[in-house]
KEVEXVO-690921 format. One line per 3 residues: their letters; for each residue x, y, z of C-alpha. Coordinates in pm, 1 decimal. Layout:
KEVEXVO-690921
A = X,Y,Z | ...
***
This chain:
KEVEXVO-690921
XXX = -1112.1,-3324.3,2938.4 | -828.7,-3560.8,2784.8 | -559.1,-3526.0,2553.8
XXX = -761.9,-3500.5,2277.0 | -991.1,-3227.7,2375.7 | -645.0,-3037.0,2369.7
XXX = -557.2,-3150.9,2053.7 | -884.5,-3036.6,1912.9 | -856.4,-2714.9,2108.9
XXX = -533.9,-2641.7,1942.3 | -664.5,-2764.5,1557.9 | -918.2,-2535.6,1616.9
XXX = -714.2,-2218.4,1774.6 | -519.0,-2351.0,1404.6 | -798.9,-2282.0,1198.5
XXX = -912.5,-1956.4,1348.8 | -617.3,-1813.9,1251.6 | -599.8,-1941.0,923.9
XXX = -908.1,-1854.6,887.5 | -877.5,-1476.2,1028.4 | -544.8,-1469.7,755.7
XXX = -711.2,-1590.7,463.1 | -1010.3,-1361.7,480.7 | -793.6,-1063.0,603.6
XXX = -581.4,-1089.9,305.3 | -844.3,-1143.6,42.8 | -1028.6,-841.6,208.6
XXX = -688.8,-656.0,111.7 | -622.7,-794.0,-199.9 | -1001.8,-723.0,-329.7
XXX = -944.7,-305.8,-191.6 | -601.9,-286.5,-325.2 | -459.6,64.1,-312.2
XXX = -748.7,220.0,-178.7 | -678.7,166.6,175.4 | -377.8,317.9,169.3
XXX = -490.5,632.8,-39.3 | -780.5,644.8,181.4 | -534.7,678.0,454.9
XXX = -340.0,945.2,338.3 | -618.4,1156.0,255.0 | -826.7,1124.5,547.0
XXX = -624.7,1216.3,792.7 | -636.9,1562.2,858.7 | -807.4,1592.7,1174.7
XXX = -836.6,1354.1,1485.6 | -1180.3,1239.4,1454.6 | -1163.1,1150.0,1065.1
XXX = -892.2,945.2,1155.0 | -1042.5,791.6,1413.7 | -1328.3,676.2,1197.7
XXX = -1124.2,597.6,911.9 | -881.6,354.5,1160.4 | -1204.4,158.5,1288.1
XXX = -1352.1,171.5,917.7 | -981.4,29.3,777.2 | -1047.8,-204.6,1035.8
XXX = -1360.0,-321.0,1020.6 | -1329.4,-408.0,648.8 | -999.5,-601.7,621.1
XXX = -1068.7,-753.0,966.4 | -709.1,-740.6,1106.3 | -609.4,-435.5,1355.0
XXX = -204.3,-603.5,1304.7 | -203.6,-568.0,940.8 | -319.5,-160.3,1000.1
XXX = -78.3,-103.9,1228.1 | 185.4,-283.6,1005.5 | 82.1,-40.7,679.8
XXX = 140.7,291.5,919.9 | 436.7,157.6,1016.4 | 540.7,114.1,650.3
XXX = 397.8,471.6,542.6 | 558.4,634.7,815.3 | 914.7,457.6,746.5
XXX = 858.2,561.6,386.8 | 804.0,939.3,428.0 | 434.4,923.9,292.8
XXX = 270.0,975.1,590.0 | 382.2,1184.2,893.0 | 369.9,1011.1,1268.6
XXX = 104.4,1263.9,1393.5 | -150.5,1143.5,1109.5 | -106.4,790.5,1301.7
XXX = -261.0,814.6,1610.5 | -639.7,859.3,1545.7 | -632.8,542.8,1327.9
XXX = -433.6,346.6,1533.4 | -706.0,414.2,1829.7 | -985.6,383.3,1544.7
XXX = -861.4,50.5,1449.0 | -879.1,-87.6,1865.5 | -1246.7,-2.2,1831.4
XXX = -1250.2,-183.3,1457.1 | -1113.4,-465.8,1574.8 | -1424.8,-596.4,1885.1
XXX = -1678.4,-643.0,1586.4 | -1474.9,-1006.6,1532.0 | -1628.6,-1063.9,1909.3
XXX = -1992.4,-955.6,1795.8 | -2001.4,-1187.8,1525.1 | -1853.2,-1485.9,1735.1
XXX = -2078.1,-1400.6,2015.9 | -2397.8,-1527.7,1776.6 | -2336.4,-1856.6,1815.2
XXX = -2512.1,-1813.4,2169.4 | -2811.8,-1759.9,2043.0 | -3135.8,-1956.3,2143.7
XXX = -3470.7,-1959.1,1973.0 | -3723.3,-2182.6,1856.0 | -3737.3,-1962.7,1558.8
XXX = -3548.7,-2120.2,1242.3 | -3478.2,-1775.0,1082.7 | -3322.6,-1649.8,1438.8
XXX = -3144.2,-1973.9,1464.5 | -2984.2,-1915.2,1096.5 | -2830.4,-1621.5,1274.2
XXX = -2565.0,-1856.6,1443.9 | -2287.5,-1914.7,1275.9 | -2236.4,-2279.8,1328.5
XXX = -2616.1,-2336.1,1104.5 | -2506.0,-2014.0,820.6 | -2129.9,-2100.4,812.6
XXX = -2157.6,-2426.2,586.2 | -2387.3,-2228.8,326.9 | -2144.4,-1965.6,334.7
XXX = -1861.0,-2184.1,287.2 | -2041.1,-2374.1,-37.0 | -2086.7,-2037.5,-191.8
XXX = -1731.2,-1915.9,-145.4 | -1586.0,-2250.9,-265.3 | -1830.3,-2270.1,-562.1
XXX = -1706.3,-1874.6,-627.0 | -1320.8,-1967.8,-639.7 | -1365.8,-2284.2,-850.0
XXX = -1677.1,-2224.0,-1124.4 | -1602.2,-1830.2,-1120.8 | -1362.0,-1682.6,-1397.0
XXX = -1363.9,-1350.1,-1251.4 | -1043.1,-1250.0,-1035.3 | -1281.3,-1075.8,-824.4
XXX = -1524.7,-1346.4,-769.7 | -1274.0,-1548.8,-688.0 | -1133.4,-1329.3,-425.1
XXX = -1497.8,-1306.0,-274.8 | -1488.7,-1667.8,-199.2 | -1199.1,-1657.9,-71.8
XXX = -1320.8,-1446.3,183.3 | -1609.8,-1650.4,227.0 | -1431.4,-1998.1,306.6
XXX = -1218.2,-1755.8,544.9 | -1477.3,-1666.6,725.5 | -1652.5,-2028.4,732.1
XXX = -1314.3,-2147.2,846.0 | -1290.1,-1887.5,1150.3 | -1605.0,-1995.3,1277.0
XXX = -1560.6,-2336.9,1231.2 | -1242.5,-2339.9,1414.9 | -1411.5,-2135.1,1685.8
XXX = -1692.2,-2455.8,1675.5 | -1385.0,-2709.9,1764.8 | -1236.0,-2461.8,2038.7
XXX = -1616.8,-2420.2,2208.4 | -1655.5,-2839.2,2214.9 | -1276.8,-2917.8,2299.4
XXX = -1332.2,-2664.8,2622.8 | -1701.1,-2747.9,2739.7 | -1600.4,-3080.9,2971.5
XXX = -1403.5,-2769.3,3182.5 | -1716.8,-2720.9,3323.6 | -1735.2,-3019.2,3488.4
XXX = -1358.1,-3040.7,3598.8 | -1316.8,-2892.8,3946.1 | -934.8,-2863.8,3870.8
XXX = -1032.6,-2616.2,3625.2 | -1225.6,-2435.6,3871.3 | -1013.5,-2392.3,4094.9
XXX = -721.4,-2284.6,3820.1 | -985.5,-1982.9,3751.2 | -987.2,-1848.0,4079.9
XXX = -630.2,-1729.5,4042.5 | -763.7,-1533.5,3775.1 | -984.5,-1290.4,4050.0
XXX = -648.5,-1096.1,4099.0 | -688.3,-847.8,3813.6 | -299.3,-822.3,3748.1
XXX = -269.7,-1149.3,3734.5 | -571.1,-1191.3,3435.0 | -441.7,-843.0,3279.4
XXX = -59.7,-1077.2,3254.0 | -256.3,-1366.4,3124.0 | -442.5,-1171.6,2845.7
XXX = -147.8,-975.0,2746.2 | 118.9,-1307.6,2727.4 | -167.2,-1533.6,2557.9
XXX = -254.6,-1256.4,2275.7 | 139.0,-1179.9,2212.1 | 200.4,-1546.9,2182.0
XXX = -90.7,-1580.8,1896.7 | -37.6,-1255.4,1786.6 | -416.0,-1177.9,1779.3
XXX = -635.9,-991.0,1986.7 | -915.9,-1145.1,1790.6 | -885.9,-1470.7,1850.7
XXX = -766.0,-1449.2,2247.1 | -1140.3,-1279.1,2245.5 | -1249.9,-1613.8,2098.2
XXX = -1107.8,-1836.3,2290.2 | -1184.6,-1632.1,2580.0 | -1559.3,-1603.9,2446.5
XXX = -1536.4,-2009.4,2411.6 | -1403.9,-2054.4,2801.2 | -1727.5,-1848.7,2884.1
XXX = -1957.6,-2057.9,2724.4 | -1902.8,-2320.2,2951.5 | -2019.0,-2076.4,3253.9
XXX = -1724.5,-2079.5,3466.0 | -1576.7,-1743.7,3394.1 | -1713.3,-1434.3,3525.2
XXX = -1730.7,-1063.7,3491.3 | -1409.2,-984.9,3735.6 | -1210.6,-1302.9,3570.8
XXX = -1302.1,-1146.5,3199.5 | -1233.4,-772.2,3233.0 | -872.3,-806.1,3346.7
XXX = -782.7,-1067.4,3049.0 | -959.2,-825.8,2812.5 | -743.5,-509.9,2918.1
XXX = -495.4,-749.6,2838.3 | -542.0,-834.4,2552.8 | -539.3,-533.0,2400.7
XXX = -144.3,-503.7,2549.2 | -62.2,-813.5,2409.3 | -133.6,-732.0,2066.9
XXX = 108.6,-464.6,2018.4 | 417.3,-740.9,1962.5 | 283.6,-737.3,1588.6
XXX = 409.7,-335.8,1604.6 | 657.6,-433.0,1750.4 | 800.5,-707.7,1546.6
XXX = 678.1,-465.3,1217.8 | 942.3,-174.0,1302.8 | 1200.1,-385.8,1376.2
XXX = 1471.0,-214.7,1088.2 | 1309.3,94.1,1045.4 | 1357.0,459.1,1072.4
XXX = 1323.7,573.3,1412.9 | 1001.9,776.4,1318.9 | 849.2,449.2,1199.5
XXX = 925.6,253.5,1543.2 | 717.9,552.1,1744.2 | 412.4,441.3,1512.9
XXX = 497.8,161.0,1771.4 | 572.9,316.1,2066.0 | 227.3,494.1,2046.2
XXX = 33.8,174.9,2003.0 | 246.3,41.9,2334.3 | 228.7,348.4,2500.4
XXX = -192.2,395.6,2452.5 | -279.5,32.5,2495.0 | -97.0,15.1,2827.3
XXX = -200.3,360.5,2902.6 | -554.0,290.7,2845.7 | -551.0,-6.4,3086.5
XXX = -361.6,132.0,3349.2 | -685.4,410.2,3355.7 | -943.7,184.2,3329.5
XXX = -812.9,-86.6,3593.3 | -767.8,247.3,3862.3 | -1083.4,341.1,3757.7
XXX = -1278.8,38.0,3731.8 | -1171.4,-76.6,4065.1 | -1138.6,250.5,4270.6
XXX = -1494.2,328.8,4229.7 | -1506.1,-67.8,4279.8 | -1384.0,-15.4,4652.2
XXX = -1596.9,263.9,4732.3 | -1902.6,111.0,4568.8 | -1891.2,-286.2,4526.0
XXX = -1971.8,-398.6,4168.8 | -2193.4,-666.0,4227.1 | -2232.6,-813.2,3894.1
XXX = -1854.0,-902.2,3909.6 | -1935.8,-1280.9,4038.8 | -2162.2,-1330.9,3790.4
XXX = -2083.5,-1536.4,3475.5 | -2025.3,-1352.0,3163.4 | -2142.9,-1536.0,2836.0
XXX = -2004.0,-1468.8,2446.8 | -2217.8,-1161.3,2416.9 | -2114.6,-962.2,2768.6
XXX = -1739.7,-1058.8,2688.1 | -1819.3,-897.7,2334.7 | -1980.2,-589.0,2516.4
XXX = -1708.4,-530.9,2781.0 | -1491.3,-570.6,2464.9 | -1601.2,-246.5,2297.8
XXX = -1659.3,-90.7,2620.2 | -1328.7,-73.1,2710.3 | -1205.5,15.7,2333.9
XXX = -1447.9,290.0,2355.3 | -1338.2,423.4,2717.4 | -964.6,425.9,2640.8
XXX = -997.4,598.0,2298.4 | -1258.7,891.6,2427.0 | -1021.8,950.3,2766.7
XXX = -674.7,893.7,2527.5 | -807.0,1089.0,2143.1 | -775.1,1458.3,2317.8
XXX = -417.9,1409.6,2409.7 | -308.0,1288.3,2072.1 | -14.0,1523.9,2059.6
XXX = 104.1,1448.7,2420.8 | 110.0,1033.6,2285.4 | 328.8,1169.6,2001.7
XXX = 578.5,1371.2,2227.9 | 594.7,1105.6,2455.0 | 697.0,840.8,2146.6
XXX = 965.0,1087.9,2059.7 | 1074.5,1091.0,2425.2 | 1095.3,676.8,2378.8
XXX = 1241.0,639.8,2075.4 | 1507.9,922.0,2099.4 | 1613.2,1098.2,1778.8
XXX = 1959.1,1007.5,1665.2 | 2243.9,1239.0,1667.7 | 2369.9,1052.9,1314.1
XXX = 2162.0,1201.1,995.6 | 1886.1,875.4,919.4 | 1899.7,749.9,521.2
XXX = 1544.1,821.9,365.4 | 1365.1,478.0,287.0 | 1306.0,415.3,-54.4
XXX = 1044.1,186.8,-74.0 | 949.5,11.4,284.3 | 955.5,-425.9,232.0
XXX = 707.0,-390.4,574.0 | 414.2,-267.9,265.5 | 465.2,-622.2,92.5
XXX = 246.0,-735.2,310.7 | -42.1,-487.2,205.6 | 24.5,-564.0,-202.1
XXX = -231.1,-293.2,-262.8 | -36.0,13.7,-53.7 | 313.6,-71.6,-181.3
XXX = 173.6,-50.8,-561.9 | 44.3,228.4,-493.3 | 419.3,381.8,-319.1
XXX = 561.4,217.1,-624.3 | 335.9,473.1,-868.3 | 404.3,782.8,-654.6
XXX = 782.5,639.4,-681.7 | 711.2,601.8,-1056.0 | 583.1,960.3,-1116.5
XXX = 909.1,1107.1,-927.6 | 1124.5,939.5,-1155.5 | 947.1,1057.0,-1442.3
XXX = 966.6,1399.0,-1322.6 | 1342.0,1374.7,-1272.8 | 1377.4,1251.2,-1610.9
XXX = 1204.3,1478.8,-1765.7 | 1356.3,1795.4,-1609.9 | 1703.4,1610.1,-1667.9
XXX = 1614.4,1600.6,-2050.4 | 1533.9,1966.4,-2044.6 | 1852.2,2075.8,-1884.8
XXX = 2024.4,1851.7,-2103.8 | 1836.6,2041.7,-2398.1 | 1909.0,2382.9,-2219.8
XXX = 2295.7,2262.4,-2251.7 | 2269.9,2293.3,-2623.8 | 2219.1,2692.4,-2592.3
XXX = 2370.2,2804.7,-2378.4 | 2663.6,2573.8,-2163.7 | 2669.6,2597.6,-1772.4
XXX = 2921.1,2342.7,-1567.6 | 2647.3,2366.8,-1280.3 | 2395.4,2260.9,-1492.0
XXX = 2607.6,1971.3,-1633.6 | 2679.4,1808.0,-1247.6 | 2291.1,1842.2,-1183.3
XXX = 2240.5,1650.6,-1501.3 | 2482.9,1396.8,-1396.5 | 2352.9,1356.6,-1047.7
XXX = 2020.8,1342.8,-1160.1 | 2139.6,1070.5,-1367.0 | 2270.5,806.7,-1075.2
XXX = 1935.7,890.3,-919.2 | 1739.1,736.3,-1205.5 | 1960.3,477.9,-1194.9
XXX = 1877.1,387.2,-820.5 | 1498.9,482.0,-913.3 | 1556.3,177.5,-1191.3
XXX = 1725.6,-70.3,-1002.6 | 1548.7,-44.7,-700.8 | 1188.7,21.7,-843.4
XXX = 1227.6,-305.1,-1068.8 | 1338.7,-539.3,-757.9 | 1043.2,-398.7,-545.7
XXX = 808.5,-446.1,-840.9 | 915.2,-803.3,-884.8 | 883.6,-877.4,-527.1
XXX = 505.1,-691.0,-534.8 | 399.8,-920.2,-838.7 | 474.9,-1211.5,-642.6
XXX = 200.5,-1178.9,-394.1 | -112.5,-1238.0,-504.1 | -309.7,-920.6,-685.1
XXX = -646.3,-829.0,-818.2 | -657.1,-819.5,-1213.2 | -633.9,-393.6,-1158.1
XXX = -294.0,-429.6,-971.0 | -140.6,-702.8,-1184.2 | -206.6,-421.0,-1475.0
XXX = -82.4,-176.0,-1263.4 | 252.2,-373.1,-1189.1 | 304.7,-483.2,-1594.5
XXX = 284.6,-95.0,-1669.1 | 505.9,38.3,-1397.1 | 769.5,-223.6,-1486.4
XXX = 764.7,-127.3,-1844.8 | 744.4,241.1,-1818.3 | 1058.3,238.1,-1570.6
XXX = 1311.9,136.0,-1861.0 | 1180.9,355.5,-2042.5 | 1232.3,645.1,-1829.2
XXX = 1591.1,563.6,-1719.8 | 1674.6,527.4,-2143.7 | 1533.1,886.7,-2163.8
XXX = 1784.2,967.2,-1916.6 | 2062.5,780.3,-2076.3 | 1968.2,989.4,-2397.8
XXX = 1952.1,1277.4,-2192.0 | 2302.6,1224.8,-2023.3 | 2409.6,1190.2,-2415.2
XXX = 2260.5,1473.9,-2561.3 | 2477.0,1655.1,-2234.9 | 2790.7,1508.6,-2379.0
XXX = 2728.6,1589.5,-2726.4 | 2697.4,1985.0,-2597.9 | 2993.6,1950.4,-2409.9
XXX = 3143.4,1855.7,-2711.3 | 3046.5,2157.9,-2886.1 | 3136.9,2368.3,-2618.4
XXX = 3487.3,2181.8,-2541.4 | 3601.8,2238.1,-2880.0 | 3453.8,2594.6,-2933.3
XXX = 3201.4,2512.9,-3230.0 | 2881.8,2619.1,-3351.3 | 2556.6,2490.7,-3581.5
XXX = 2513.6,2729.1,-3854.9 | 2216.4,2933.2,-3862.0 | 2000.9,2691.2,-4076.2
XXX = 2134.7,2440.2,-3844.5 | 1986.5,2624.9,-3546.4 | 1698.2,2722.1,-3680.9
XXX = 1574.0,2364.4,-3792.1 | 1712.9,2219.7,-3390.8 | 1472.4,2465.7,-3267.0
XXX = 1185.8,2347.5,-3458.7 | 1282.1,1981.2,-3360.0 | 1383.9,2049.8,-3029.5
XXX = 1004.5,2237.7,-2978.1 | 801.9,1900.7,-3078.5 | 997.2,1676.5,-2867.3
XXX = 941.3,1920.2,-2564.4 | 590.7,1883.8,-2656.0 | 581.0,1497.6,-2691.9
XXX = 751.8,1416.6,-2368.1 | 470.2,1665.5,-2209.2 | 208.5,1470.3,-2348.0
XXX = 336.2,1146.2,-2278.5 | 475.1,1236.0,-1891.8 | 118.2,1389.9,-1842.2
XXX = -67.9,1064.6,-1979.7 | 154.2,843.9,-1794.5 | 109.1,1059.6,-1432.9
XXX = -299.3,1075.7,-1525.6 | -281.9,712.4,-1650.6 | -498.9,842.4,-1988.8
XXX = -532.7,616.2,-2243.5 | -700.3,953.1,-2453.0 | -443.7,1172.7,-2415.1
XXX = -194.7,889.0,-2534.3 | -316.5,865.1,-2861.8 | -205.8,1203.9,-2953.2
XXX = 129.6,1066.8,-2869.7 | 204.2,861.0,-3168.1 | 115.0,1116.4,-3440.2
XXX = 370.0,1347.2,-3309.6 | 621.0,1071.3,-3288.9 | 589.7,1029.2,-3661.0
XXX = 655.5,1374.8,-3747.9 | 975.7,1400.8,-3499.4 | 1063.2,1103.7,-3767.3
XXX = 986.2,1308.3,-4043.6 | 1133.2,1638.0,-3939.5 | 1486.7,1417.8,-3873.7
XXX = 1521.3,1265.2,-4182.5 | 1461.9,1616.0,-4322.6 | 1722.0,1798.6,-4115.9
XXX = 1942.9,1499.3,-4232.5 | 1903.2,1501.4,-4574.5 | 1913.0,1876.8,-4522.4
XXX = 2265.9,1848.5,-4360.4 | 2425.6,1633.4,-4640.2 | 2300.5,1951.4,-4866.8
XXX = 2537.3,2176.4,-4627.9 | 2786.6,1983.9,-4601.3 | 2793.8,1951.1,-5017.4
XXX = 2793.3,2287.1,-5009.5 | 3084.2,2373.8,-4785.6 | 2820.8,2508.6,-4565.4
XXX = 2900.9,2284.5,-4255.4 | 3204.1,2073.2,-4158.2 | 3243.8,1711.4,-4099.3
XXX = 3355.6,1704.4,-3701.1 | 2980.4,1940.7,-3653.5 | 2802.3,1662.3,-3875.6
XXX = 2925.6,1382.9,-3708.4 | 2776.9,1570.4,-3325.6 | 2487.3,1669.5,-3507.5
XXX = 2415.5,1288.1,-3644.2 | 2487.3,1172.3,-3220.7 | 2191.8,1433.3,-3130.1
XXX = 1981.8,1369.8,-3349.2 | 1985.9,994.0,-3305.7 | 1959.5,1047.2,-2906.5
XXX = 1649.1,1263.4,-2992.0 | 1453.8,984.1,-3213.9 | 1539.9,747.8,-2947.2
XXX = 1355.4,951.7,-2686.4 | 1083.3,1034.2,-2927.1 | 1057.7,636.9,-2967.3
XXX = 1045.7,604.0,-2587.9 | 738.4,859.6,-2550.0 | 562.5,611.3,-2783.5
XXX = 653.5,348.1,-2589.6 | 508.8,545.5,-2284.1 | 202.9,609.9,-2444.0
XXX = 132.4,240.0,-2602.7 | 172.3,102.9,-2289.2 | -98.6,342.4,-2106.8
XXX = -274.8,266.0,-2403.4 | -262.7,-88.6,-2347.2 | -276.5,-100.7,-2000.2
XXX = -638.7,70.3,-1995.4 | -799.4,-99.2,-2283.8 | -760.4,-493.6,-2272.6
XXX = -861.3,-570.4,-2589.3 | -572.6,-341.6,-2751.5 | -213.4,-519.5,-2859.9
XXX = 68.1,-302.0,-2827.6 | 201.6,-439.1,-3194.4 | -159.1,-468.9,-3339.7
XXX = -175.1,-90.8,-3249.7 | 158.5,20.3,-3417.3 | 95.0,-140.2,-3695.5
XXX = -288.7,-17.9,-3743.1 | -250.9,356.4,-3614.3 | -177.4,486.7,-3954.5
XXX = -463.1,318.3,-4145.9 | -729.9,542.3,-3851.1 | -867.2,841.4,-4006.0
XXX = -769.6,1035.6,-3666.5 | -427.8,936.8,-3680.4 | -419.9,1098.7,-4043.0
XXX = -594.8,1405.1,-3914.9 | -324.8,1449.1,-3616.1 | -34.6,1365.7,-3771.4
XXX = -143.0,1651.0,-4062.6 | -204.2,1931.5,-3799.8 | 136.7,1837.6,-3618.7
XXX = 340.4,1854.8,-3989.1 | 157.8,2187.8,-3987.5 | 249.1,2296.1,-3656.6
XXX = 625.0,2157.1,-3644.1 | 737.1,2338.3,-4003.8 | 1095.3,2343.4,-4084.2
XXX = 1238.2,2699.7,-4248.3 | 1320.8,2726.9,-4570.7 | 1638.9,2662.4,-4644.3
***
């Protein structure tokens, strides 16, 4: 073996792990947000989360990027640290089918059909299919399919180079030799745990480890230890994920740590106390792709059925670790560690949205509640609810931003353009609110009241806008392009019944009825209350638009009135939302 075996052993260690990214994150991309609401309603009891960690797993192909989402979800408040432990051991056994699938390339038959089975004869069809999928395809989907594809074709490519750059080892009695350091079992459990930590992957130490086999000189007690491991080794991606979190976040660590070396620490007492009392003899013999592949799940298997029962003494013993500070620890807002599953934080972004909605509209209707009856407690809710929305604005549209710039499935990127629109208008609601508070300050400051006509017609008014932002909020939270279009029918008689209470008002004030100083508060409101009906359009459009692709936002203003159902709505609200006779 020269230089430039090692060079080629190293290009293709390089394009496993490209490989393993690029089809782990197109595996993400094409789920989305399902993973992550799949996570948070599945686990409820220790087994479904077991299954649901190794089914996570199994599809996205990445155990790190798993852990890294808990760890997010937990720092975030969405999920709660006991709800992590099943899929973090689900998601050890998720992770070995990587060393099934590299352990085909051992096959030998005289059979074409079983030879297609290896993946050094499927791989280049595979990878002509995924490239011909991400450059003819139009599809966003399609696209992300072969992206998958030419990750996978590139995995087992670079496991190819890493097999041929380490085959003249077998020949090399320097090499030999180096192995038999590798009998002590502490020794190969350091080995496997430094190797995997360096790399950062579990799944490709298995490879390279299933490559060093191929060429016969590794056997069953070199490969066991370096498996147990590797399974240590790959917590330093938990480990580098909590790194500025809450403290319950960095236990989501601190149990991976704690049941990876925990498991190991069993099975090597185990594994070689029985071995002193009754000699393993297969232990000298060599192990090939497929054993190292077995012994892989084997041992994933072992740890998790000895480990799952004492899920809640893992948990006490990560609060023992990672001690709970005396200080009181700031709520996350939005975790940056979900950025790197573009699917979950959209889908923290839309729970974030629907809070803020329901702060603004509860803020409105205090504000409203203001105008009847005044209460100084109820004003400094209204105003702290107020720098809330502002936060909920500022730091919603960064996180947003930073989401879009990853890349997303045509379903997400629609996701993102609505959330980013609906936020402003939620936060101008609560400016409107915060300024129909004012305006009954005013009245309540200077000791005046609406006359009874005044009232009356307010109430009317004040009744369909209630009803509009319920409509809208509801549409927006269920994401109902149906229930919007009921939306803009009631917008245009909140138009209507202003201009009447207007023209209405000049009468009044003609009249002697009503004074000046109460017209010019009553003009404020009523301006701050067409604004916020305009907003609830603007709410509803943009569900509108965000559901049907072939609808314009300004197209659809402009052609509402002209639809028969429009008509039909907008008569049974004018019916419904009557002004009293003068």
């Amino acid at each position: 073996m020269d230089i430039f075996s090692v060079f080629t052993l190293c290009g293709g260690l390089a394009f496993f792990l490209f490989g393993m990214n690029t089809m782990s994150k197109s595996l993400e991309k094409m789920a989305g947000g399902k993973l992550e609401r799949t996570l948070k309603r599945m686990t409820s009891s220790r087994l479904s989360s077991l299954l649901l960690g190794a089914g996570i797993t199994i599809a996205i192909q990445s155990s790190s990027a798993v852990t890294v989402m808990l760890v997010g979800l937990v720092n975030s408040g969405v999920m709660q640290l006991g709800q992590t432990i099943g899929v973090i051991m689900g998601s050890n056994i998720g992770t070995t089918l990587t060393a099934w699938i590299l352990s085909l390339s051992g096959i030998e038959s005289g059979n074409v059909w079983v030879e297609m089975l290896k993946p050094e004869h499927f791989s280049p069809i595979v990878a002509l299919v995924g490239i011909l999928l991400i450059m003819v395809s139009k599809k966003q989907k399609r696209r992300d399919i072969g992206r998958i594809l030419m990750g996978f074709s590139i995995l087992m490519y670079g496991m190819e180079l890493m097999s041929g750059a380490v085959s003249p080892l077998a020949d090399m009695p320097e090499f030999s030799s180096i192995l038999t350091a590798f009998r002590n079992p502490l020794l190969g459990v350091l080995v496997g745990a430094v190797f995997t930590g360096v790399i950062q992957s579990s799944a490709a130490s298995v490879g390279i480890l299933q490559a060093l086999a191929m060429t016969g000189s590794i056997t069953y007690g070199m490969a066991i230890p370096i498996i147990m491991g590797q399974n240590i080794g790959t917590c330093v991606t938990a480990i580098l994920s909590s790194i500025g979190v809450n403290r319950n976040a960095k236990r989501v660590a601190a149990i991976h740590i704690s049941f990876n070396i925990i498991g190991t620490v069993v099975c090597l007492l185990l594994f070689y106390g029985v071995g002193s009392v009754i000699p393993f003899g297969f232990l000298d013999d060599r192990a090939g792709a497929v054993s190292i592949a077995l012994c892989h799940t084997i041992f994933n298997l072992f740890t998790t059925v000895i480990l799952l029962p004492f899920s809640s003494q893992l948990e006490k013993l990560a609060c023992i670790l990672v001690r709970t500070d005396s200080q009181h620890e700031e709520f996350a807002f939005l975790d940056p560690l979900l950025l790197r599953t573009p699917g979950a934080a959209i889908n923290e972004c839309t729970a974030k949205v629907g809070e803020m909605s329901r702060l603004t509209r509860r803020n409105f209707l205090l504000a409203l509640e203001q105008l009847k009856a005044y209460s100084a407690d109820r004003e400094a809710e209204i105003l702290a609810n107020e720098d809330k929305l502002d936060i909920y604005e500022d730091r919603l549209g960064d996180y947003l931003v930073q989401v879009s710039r990853h890349g997303l499935s045509g379903d997400n990127s629609r996701q993102v353009s609505r959330l980013l629109h609906c936020i402003g208008d939620f936060e101008r609601i609560g400016d409107h609110a915060l300024n129909v508070q004012e305006s009954a300050q005013e009245l309540h400051d200077k000791q005046l009241i609406f006359s009874d006509s005044a009232k009356r017609e307010l109430e009317v008014l004040l009744g369909a806008l209630r009803d509009i932002m319920g409509i809208a909020f509801t549409c927006f939270a269920d994401n109902d392009p149906d229930k919007a279009t009921h939306v803009e029918p009631l917008e245009e008689t909140i138009d209507r019944l202003i201009e009447e209470i207007r023209l209405r008002h000049t009468e009044r004030l003609q009249s002697g009825v009503c004074t000046i100083q109460l017209g010019f508060i009553l003009n404020d409101l009523l301006t701050n209350l067409e604004r916020t009906s305009d907003h609830c359009s603007n709410i509803a459009v943009c569900v509108i638009e965000t559901n049907r692709r072939d609808v314009d936002a300004h197209a659809y203003l402009h052609n509402i009135k002209q639809d028969s159902r429009f008509v039909q709505d907008l008569q049974t609200d004018m019916n419904r939302y009557t002004l009293p006779t003068p």
